[in-house]
C-alpha beads as a LAMMPS data file, in Angstrom:
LAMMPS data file: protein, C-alpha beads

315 atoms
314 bonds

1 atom types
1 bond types

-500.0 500.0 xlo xhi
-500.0 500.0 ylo yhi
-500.0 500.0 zlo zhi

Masses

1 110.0

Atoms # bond

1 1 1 -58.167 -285.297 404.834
2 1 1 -55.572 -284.483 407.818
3 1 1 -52.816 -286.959 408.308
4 1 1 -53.234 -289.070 410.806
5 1 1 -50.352 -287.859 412.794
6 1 1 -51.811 -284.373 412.766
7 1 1 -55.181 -285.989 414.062
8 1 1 -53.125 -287.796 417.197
9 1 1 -51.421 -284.678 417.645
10 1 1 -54.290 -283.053 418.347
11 1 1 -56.150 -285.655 419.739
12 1 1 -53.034 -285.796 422.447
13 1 1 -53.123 -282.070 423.164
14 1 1 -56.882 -281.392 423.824
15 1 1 -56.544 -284.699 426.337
16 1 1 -53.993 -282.570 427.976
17 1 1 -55.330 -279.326 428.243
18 1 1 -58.556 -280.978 429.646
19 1 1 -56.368 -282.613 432.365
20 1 1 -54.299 -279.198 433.349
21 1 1 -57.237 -276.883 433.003
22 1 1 -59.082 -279.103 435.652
23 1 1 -61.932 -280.616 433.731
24 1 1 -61.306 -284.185 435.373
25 1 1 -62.522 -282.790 438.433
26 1 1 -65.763 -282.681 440.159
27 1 1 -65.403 -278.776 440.510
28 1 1 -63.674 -276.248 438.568
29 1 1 -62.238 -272.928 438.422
30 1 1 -61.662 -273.113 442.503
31 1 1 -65.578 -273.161 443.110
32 1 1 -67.508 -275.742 444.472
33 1 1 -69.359 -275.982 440.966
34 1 1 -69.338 -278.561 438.107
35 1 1 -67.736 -277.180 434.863
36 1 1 -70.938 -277.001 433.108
37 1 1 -72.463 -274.754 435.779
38 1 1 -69.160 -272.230 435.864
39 1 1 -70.161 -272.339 432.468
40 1 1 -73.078 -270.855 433.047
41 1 1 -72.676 -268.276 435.417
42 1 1 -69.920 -267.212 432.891
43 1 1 -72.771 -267.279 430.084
44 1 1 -75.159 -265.409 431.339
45 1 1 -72.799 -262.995 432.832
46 1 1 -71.221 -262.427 429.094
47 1 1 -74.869 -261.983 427.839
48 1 1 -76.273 -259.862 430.993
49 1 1 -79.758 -262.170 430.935
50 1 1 -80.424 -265.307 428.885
51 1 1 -83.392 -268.085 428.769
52 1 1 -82.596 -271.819 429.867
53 1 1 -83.443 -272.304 425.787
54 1 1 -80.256 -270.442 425.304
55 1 1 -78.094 -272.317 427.722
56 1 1 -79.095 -275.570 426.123
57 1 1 -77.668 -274.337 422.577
58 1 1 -74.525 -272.720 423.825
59 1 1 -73.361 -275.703 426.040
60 1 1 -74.466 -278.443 423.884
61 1 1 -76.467 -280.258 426.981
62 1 1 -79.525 -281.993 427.208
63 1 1 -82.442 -279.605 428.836
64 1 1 -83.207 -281.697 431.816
65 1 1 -79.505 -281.534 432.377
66 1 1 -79.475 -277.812 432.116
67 1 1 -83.045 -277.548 434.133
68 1 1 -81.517 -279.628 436.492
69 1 1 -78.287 -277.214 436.620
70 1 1 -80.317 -274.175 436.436
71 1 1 -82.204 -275.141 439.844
72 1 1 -79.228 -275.835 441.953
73 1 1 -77.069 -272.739 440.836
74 1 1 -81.122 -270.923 441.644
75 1 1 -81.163 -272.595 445.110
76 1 1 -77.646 -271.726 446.038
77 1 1 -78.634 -267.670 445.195
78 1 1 -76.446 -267.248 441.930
79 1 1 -78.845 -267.102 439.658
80 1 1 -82.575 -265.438 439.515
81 1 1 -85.221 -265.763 437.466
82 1 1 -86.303 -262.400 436.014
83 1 1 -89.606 -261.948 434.375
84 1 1 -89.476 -260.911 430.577
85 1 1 -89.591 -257.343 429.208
86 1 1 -91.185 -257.918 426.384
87 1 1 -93.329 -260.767 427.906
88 1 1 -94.173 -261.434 431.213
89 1 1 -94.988 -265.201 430.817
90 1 1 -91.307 -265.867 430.002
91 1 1 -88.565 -265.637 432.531
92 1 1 -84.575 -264.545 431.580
93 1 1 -81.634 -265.846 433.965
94 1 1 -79.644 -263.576 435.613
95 1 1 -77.048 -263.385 438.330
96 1 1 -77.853 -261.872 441.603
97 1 1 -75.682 -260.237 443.492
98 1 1 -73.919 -263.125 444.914
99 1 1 -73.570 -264.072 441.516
100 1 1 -71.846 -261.747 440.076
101 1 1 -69.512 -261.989 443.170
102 1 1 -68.725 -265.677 442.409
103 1 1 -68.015 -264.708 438.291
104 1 1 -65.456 -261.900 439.157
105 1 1 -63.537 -264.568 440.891
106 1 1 -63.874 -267.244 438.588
107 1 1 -62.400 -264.509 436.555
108 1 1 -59.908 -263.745 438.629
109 1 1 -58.777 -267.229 438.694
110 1 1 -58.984 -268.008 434.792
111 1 1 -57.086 -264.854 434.176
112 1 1 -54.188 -265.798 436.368
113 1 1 -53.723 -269.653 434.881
114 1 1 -53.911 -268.117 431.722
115 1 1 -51.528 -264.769 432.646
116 1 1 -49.057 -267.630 434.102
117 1 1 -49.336 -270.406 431.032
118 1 1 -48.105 -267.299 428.725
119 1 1 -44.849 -266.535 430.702
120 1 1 -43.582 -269.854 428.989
121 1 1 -44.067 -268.603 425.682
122 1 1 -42.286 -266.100 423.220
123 1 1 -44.857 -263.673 422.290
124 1 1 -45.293 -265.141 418.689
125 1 1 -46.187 -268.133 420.233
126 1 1 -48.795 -266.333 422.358
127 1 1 -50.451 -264.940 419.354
128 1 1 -50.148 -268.180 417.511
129 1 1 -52.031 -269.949 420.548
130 1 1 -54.859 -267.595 420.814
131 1 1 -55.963 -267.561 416.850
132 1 1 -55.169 -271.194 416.968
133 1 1 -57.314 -272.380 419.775
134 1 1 -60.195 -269.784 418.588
135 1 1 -60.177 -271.420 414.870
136 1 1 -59.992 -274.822 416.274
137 1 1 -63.110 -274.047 418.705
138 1 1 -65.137 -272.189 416.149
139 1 1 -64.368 -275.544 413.594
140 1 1 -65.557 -277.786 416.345
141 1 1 -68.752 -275.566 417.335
142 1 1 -69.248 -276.091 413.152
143 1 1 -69.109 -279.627 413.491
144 1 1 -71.797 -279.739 416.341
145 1 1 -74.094 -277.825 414.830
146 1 1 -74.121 -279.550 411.572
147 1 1 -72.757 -276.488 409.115
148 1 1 -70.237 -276.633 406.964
149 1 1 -67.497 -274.558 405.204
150 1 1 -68.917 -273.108 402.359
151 1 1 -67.543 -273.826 398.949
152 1 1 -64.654 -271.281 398.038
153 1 1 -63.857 -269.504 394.848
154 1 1 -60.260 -271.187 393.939
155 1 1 -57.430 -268.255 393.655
156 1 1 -56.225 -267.456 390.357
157 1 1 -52.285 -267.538 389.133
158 1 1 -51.286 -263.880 387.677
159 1 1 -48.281 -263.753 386.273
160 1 1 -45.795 -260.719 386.297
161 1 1 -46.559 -257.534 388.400
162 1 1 -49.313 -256.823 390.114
163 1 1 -49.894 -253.079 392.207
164 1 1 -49.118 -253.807 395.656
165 1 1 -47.540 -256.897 395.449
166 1 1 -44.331 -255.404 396.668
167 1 1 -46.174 -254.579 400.108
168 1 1 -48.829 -257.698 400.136
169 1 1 -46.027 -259.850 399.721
170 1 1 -43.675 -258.162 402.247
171 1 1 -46.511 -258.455 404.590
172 1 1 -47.318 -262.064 404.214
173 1 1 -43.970 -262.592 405.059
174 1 1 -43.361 -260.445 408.089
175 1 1 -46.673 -261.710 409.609
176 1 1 -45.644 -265.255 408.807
177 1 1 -42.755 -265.262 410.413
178 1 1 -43.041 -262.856 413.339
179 1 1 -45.606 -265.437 414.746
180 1 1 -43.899 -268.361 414.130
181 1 1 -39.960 -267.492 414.543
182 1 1 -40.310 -264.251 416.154
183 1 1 -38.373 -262.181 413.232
184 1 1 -39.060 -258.498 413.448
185 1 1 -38.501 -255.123 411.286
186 1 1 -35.233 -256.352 409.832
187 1 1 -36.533 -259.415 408.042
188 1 1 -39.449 -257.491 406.571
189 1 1 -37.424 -254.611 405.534
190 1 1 -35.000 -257.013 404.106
191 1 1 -37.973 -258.678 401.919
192 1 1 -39.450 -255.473 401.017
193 1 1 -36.012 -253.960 399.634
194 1 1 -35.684 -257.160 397.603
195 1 1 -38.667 -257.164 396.111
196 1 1 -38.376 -253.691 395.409
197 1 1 -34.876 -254.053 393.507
198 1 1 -36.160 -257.075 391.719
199 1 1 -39.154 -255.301 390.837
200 1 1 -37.565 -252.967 388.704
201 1 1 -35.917 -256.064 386.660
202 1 1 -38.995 -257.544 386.146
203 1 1 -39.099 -256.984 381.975
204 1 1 -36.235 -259.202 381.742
205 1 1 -36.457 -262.233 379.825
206 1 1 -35.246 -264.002 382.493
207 1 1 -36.874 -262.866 386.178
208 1 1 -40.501 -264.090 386.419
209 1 1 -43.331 -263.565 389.491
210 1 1 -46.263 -265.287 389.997
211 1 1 -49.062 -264.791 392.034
212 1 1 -52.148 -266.135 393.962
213 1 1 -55.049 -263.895 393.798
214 1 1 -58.464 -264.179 395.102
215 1 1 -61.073 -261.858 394.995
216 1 1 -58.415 -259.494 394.259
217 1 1 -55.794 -260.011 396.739
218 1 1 -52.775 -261.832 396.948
219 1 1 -52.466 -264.650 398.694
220 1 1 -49.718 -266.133 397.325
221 1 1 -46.241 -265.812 395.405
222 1 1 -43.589 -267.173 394.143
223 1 1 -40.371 -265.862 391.848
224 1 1 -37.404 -266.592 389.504
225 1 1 -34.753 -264.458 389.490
226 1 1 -32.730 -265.523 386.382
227 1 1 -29.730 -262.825 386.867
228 1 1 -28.421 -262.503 390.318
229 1 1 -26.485 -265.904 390.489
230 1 1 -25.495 -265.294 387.098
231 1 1 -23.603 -268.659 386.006
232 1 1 -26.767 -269.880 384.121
233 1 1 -28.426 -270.790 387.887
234 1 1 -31.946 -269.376 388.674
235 1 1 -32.800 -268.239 392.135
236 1 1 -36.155 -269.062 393.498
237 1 1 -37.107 -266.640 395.923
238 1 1 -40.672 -265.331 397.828
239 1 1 -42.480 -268.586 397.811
240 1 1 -45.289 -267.740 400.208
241 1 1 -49.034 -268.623 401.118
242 1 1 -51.468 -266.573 403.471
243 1 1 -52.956 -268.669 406.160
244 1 1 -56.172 -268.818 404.263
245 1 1 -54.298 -270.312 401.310
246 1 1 -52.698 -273.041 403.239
247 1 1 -53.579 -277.004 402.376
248 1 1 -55.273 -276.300 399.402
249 1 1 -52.485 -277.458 396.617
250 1 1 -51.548 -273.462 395.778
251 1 1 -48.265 -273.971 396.710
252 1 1 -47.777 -276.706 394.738
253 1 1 -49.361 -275.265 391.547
254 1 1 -47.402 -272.210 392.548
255 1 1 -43.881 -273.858 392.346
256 1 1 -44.660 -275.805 389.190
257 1 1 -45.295 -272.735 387.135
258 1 1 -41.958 -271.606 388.612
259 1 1 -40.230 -274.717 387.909
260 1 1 -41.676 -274.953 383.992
261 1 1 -40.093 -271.546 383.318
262 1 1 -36.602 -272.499 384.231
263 1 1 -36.988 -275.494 381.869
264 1 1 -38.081 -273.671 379.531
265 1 1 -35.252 -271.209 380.025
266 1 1 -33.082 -274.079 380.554
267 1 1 -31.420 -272.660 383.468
268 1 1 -28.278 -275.215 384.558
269 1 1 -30.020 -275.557 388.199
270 1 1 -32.199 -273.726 390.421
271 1 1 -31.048 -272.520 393.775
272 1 1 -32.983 -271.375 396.791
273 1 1 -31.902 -270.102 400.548
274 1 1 -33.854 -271.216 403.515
275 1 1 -33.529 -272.352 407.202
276 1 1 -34.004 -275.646 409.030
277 1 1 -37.530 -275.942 410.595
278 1 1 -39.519 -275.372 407.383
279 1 1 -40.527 -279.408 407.089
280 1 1 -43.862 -278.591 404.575
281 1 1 -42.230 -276.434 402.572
282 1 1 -38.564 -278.998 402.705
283 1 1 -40.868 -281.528 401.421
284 1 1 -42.503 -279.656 399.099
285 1 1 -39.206 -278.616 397.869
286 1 1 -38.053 -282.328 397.421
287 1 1 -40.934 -283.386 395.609
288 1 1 -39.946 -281.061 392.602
289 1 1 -36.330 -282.588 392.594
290 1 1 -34.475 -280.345 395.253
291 1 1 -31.694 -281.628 397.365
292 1 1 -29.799 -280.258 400.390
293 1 1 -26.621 -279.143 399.138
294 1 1 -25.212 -276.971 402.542
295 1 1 -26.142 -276.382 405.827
296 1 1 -24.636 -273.707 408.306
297 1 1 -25.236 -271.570 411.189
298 1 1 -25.920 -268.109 410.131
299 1 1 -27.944 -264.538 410.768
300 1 1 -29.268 -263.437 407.148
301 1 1 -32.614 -263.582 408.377
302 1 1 -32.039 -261.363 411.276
303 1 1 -31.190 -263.997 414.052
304 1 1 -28.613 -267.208 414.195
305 1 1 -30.609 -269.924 412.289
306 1 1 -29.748 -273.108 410.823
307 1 1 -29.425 -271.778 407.182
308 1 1 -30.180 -274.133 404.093
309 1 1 -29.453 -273.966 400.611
310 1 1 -31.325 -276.504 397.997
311 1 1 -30.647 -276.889 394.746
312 1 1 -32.266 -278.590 391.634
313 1 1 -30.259 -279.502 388.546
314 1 1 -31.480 -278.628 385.179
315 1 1 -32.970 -281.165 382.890

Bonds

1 1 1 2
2 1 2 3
3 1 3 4
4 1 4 5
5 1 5 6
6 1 6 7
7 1 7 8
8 1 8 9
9 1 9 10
10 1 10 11
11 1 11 12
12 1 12 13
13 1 13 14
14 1 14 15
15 1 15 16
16 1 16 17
17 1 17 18
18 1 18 19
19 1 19 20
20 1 20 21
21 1 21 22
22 1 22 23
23 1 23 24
24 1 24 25
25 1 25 26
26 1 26 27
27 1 27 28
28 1 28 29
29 1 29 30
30 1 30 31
31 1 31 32
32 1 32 33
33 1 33 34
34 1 34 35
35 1 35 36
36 1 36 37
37 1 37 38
38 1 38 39
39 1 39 40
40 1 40 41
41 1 41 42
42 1 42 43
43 1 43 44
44 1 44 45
45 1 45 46
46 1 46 47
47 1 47 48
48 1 48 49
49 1 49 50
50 1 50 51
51 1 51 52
52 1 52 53
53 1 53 54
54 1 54 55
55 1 55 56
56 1 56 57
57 1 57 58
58 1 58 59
59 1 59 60
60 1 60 61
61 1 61 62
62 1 62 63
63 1 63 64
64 1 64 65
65 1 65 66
66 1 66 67
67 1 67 68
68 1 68 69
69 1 69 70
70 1 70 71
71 1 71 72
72 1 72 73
73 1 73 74
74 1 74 75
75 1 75 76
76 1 76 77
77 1 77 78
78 1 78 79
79 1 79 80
80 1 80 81
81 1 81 82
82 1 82 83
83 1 83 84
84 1 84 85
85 1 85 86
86 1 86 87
87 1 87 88
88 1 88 89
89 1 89 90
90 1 90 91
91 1 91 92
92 1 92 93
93 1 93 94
94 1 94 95
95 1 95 96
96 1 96 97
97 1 97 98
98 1 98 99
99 1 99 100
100 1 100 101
101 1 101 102
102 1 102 103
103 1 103 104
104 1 104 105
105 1 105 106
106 1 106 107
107 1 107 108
108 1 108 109
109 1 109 110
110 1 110 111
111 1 111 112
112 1 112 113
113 1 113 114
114 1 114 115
115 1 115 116
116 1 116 117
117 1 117 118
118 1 118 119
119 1 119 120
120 1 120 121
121 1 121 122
122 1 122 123
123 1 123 124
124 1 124 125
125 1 125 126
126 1 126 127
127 1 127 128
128 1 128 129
129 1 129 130
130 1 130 131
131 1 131 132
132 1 132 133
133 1 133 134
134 1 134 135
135 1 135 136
136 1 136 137
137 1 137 138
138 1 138 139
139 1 139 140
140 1 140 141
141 1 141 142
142 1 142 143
143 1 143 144
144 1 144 145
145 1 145 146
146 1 146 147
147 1 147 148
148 1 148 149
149 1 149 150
150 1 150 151
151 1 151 152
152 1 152 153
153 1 153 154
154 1 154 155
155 1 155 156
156 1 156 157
157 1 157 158
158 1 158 159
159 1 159 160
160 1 160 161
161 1 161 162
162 1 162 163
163 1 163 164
164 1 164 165
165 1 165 166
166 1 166 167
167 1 167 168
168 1 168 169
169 1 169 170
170 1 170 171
171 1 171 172
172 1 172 173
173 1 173 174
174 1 174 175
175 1 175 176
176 1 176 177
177 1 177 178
178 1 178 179
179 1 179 180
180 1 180 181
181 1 181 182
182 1 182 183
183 1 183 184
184 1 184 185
185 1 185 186
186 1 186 187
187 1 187 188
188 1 188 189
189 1 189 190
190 1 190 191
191 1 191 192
192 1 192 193
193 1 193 194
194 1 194 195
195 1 195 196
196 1 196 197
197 1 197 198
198 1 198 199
199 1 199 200
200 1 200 201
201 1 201 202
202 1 202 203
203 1 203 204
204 1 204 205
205 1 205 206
206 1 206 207
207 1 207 208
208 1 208 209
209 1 209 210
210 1 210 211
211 1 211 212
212 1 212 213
213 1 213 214
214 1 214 215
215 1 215 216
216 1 216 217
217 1 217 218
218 1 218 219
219 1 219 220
220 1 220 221
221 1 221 222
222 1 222 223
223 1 223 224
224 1 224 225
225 1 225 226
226 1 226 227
227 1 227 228
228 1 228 229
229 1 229 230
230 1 230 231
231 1 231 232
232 1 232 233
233 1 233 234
234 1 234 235
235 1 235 236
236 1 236 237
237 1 237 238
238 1 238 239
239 1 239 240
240 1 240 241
241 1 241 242
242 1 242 243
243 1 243 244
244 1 244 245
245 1 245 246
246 1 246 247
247 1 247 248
248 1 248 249
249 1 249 250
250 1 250 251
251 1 251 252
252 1 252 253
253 1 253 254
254 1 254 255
255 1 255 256
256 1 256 257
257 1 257 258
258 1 258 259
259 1 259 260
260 1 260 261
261 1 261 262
262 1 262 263
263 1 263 264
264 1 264 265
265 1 265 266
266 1 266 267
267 1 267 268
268 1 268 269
269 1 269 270
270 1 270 271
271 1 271 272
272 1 272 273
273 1 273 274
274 1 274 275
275 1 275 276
276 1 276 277
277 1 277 278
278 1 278 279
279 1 279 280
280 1 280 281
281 1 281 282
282 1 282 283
283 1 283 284
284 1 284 285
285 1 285 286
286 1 286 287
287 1 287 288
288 1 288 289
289 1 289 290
290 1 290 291
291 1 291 292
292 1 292 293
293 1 293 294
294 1 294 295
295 1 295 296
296 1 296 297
297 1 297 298
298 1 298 299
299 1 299 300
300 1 300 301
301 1 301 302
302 1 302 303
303 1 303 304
304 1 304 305
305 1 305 306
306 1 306 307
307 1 307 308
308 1 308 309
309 1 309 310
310 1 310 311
311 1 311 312
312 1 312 313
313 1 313 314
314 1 314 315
């Protein structure tokens, strides 16, 4: 179930992009035409020729509303009624000429609020907008029409190494955090090398990986590296989901095998280096008995963050 915060959130940020993309109005896109019927005339356009039938699925209306609609938009010459190919007694929609006129600069006009709306964002953000409002769309659409997420195979925890971990993980990373921080070819090279180097320790005693894996790829990691601190002090490094993997408790499962190995190996505590901004991950952190321990301004990751370090005592 979504927090409740997350739900207002939302719930606060679809009222607003309804209000700035012009859906309180009587007209939209700069035509003289509802929103439902720019709708339309961007519908069939997309599709080339469509029944009324069709209309009434994709737009969610009632059909007298659409049939209502569908005359107007007929009267005013956008539209035409075409007879079928394949059957004469049924008629397709279609834009005439005049039609296809008024579409181009409905286009025209989208394409410039949206061109402008991206100038204020980095260009992570811009990809983090588009797959964000298409998921959140498609899981509304799902809601409407009754479906439902199928159930999903759970991913299974491998331990030790896996072929093409060191690039799966690297990956998961560098997508990760190019969309959401902007970080580039120096943070994923800097991954990859480590995992490479720690790779080749992997047989001792000590150093331990585990991963998610569904249907045969990795979707998740997490690691101990028992030697580079030395002092008796375990570093946990690579904890990382894929989106997919996200919500579901992996992490958490995830981090506890991590955190029954050092007890086991009774490591004095368990240290890990991350930046401010990270609030799931900081709490997820805590939960397992990490504290804050320093804080400082630094460019390890490849631009000046607000470093971390967290640390766990041993039991």
């Amino acid at each position: 179930m979504a927090a409740d915060q997350l739900i207002d959130d939302i719930r606060a940020a679809s009222r607003r992009m309804v209000r700035e993309l012009g859906f309180m109005n009587s007209t939209l896109a700069a035509t003289n035409y509802s929103p439902s019927a720019v709708h339309t005339l961007l519908e069939v356009e997309k599709q080339g020729a469509m029944t009324a039938a069709q209309l009434v699925q994709i737009l969610g209306l009632e059909k007298s509303s659409v049939s209502r609609m569908l005359s107007r938009l007929i009267t005013a010459g956008e539209l035409q009624d075409v007879p079928s190919a394949e059957d004469a007694r049924y008629k397709t929609l279609q834009l005439t000429a005049q039609g296809k006129e008024s579409v181009a600069r409905i286009n025209r006009f989208a394409a410039l609020r949206v061109r402008e709306a991206l100038q204020h964002l980095t260009s992570a953000e811009q990809q983090m907008v588009a797959r964000g409002l298409s998921a959140y769309a498609t899981a509304l659409a799902a809601c409407r029409q009754g479906t439902s997420r199928p159930a999903r195979e759970k991913p299974e925890i491998v331990t030790g190494y896996l072929p093409g971990m060191i690039g799966r993980i690297s990956e998961m990373h560098a997508r990760y955090y190019s969309q959401h921080y902007g970080f580039g070819y120096f943070f994923e090279s800097k991954v990859a090398a480590g995992l490479a180097e720690f790779a080749g320790r992997l047989e001792n005693a000590r150093n331990n990986i585990w991963l998610a894996v569904h249907q045969g790829k990795i979707v998740g990691s997490v690691a101990i590296d028992g030697e580079d601190l030395g002092n008796n002090e375990a570093h946990l490094r690579w904890f990382i989901l894929d989106d997919e993997c996200r919500g579901t408790g992996m992490g958490r499962q995830l981090l506890a095998r991590a955190m029954q190995f050092c007890d086991e190996q009774q490591f004095s505590a368990v240290q890990l280096w991350t930046f401010s901004g990270l609030n799931a991950a900081r709490a997820l952190y805590e939960s397992f008995g990490f504290t804050l321990s320093k804080e400082w301004q630094g460019e390890q990751w490849g631009s000046t963050m607000l470093e971390q370090q967290f640390t766990r005592n041993g039991k």
